[in-house]
Residue, then its C-alpha position, 0 to 999 in steps of 0.5 A: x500500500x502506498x500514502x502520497x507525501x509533498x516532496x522538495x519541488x512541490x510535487x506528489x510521489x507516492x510513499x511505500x508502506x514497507x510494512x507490507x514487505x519488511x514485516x511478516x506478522x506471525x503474532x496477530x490473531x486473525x482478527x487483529x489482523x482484520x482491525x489493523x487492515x480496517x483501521x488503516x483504510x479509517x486512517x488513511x481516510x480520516x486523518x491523513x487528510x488532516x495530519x498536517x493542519x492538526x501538527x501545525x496548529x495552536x492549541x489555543x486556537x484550532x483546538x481539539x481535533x472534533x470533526x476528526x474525532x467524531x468521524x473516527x467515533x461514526x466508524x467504529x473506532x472506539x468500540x475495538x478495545x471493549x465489551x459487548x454490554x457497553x457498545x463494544x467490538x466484543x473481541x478476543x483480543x481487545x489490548x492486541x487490536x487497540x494497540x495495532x490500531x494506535x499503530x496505524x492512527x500515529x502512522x498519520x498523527x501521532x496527537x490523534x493517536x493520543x486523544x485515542x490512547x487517552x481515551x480509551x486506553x486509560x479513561x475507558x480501560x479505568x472504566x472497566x473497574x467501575x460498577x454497571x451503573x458507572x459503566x453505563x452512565x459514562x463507559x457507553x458513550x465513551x464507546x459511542x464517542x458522545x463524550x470524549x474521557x481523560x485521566x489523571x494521575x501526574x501532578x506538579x510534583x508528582x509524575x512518574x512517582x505515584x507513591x501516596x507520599x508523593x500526590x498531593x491531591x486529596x480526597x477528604x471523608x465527610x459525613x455524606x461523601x468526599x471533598x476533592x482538592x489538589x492540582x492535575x497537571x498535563x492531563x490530555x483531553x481535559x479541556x474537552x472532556x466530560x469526566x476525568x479519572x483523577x488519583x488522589x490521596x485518601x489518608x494513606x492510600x490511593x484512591x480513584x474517582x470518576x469526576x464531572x468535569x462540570x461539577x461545581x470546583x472543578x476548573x480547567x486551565x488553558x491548552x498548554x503550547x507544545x513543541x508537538x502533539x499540538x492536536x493532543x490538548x493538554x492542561x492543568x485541572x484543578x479541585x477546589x473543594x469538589x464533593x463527591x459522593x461513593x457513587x462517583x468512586x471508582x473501583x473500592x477506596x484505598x485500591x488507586x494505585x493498583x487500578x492507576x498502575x494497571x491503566x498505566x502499564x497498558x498505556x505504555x503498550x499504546x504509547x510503544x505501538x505509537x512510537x512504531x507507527x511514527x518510526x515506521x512513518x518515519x522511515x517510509x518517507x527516509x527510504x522513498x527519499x533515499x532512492x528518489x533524491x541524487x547527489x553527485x551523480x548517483x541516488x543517496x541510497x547509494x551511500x554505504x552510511x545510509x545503507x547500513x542505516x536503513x538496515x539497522x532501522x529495519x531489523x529495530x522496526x522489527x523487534x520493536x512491532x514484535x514487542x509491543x504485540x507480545x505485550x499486548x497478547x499477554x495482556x489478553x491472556x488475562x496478564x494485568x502487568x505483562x512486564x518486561x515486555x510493556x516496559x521494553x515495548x515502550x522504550x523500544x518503540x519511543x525511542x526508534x521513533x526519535x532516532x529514524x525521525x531524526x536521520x529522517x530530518x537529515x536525509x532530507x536536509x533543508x527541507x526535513x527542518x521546514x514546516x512549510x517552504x514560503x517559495x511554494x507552500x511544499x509541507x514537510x512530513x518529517x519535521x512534524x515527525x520528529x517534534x511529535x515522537x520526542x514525547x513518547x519518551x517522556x510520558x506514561x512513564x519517563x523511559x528511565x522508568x522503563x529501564x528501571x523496571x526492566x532492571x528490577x526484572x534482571x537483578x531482583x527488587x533487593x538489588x535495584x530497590 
């Protein structure tokens, strides 16, 4: 299958998916196979089209990416990673699909690969711990696309660390419910969102709460200005004594951190399968250039250097596609923290879409570092790229995190703590 890109001169040439030569998937169920082929057809449709406005666009002003959102909801997008009961696809392998889906969506936009990611994987997947009451009041139209979810858990000082000394956020007992007040930092989706998941400290534990982003308290701050992910908006959310009562706490209190870890870890996946379909982006458009472009009397292909640097991307293509399905089968198989492989998924797939992003900008030299070229509005896809990967390596888990956990793995909690 071929995508078209605006080359150097302003001219359409058609881009190869080397994913359908390089890559020989023996992992995917059938199924899985069937949603990664329907996805891609939705992708290419629905969000190519607008790839380009959403990555140059100022949160501030363009906004959340609705009619994008919406037309992905009318296709059925967001039904792939549930239930039946709630609207949902109703597959076997639900985290396997979901993630081949973030795949193929980051192939385009990596910031609609996130609004998805946000969506489902950690407001629609902390969901699943919720009562049939919450599921139906706020799970259904989430599937359905009537509502759009986030998820909070990071803090001003609080990030990676989610230990309950570390989240300030808290949520206080009274006489006929709870009384939330703290600060969410980063938190996608918030400005558009209906709820938000939120972590918070109750006494010396963590507890979930699924809160209206519409409940007297609750503020929403304005869209932070990215270098990339301009189409995912983030914000800061505050809660100045929001009262909740027990219907709105997610799974039981004091059981937060479990819940949050669990979304987490899966989200780790999405992000790692985001960072292959950016890599694999990435390094479709290098290649078509490299055998496409001529210096001194010969294609840049012909260069030894770039050669043996396409080779290496391949076979890191490879291994990082691989992982990410290996986790995510694990966690069909019923795995709630399938690690190592979560862990590796995501600092392979973050890491590679950098790195191929990056040479990507160099093969095309001048016209890799534009957004758009004033002689004759030719747009450049690798640019965008490379400002959209750095955040895989930086979210839902710094990747230092990732090789701590790896770490541990290896040597044993007694020797990393």
């Amino acid at each position: 299958m071929t995508t078209s890109t605006v080359t150097p001169t302003g001219a359409t040439a058609s881009v190869v998916r080397l994913y359908d030569r390089m890559y020989h998937d023996r992992l995917s169920p059938q199924e899985v196979l069937a949603v990664r082929e329907r996805v891609r057809a939705m992708a290419d449709e629905v969000v190519a089209p607008a790839a380009h406005a959403i990555a140059t666009g100022d949160e501030r002003v363009e906004g959340f990416p609705r009619e994008v959102f919406d037309e992905l909801a009318r296709r059925g997008l967001f039904r792939i990673p549930f239930a039946g009961d709630v609207g949902g696809d109703d597959l076997t392998h639900p985290a396997t699909a979901t993630a081949v889906a973030v795949e193929e969506i980051a192939y385009h936009s990596n910031s609609v690969a996130a609004v998805f990611d946000v969506h489902c994987i950690l407001a629609g997947n902390a969901l699943k711990h919720g009562t049939d009451k919450q599921k139906q009041q706020w799970l259904r139209p989430l599937v359905a696309g009537e509502i759009v979810g986030s998820f909070a858990t990071s803090e001003p000082g609080a990030s990676s660390d989610l230990a309950p000394t570390a989240v300030q956020t808290r949520a206080d007992r009274t006489g006929d419910g709870w009384v939330l007040n703290g600060t969410k930092r980063w938190i996608t989706n918030s400005p558009v969102a209906a709820f938000v998941v939120v972590l918070a400290r109750t006494d010396d534990r963590l507890t979930t709460f699924i809160v209206p982003t519409n409940a007297p308290g609750v503020s929403v701050g304005l869209p932070d200005r990215k270098i990339g992910n301009r189409g995912q908006l983030t914000a800061d959310v505050t809660f100045s004594d929001v009262r909740l009562t027990d219907d709105d706490v997610l799974g039981r209190p004091g059981e937060g951190l479990k819940i949050a870890l669990q979304t987490l870890t899966y989200g780790r996946i999405g992000i790692g399968a985001a960072g292959v379909g950016m890599a694999q982006a990435a390094f479709d458009h290098m290649t078509a250039h490299l055998t496409t472009r001529h210096a001194f009397g010969k294609p840049l292909g012909a260069n030894q250097h770039w050669q043996f640097a396409v080779a290496e991307y391949a076979t890191q293509l490879e291994a990082a596609r691989s992982t990410y399905l290996k986790a995510a089968l694990r966690m069909d198989e019923g795995v709630d923290f399938p690690e190592p492989e979560a862990a590796m998924a995501k600092l392979l797939g973050t890491r590679l879409s950098v790195d191929i992003a990056r040479d990507a900008v160099q093969v095309f030299g001048g016209m890799g570092f534009v957004q758009e070229r004033g002689a004759d509005g030719a747009t450049s896809v690798v640019s965008t790229l490379y400002r959209d990967s750095k955040i895989g390596e930086i979210y839902e888990g710094a990747n230092e995190i990732q090789k701590w956990v790896i770490a541990r793995r290896v040597l044993g909690r007694d020797v990393t703590g």
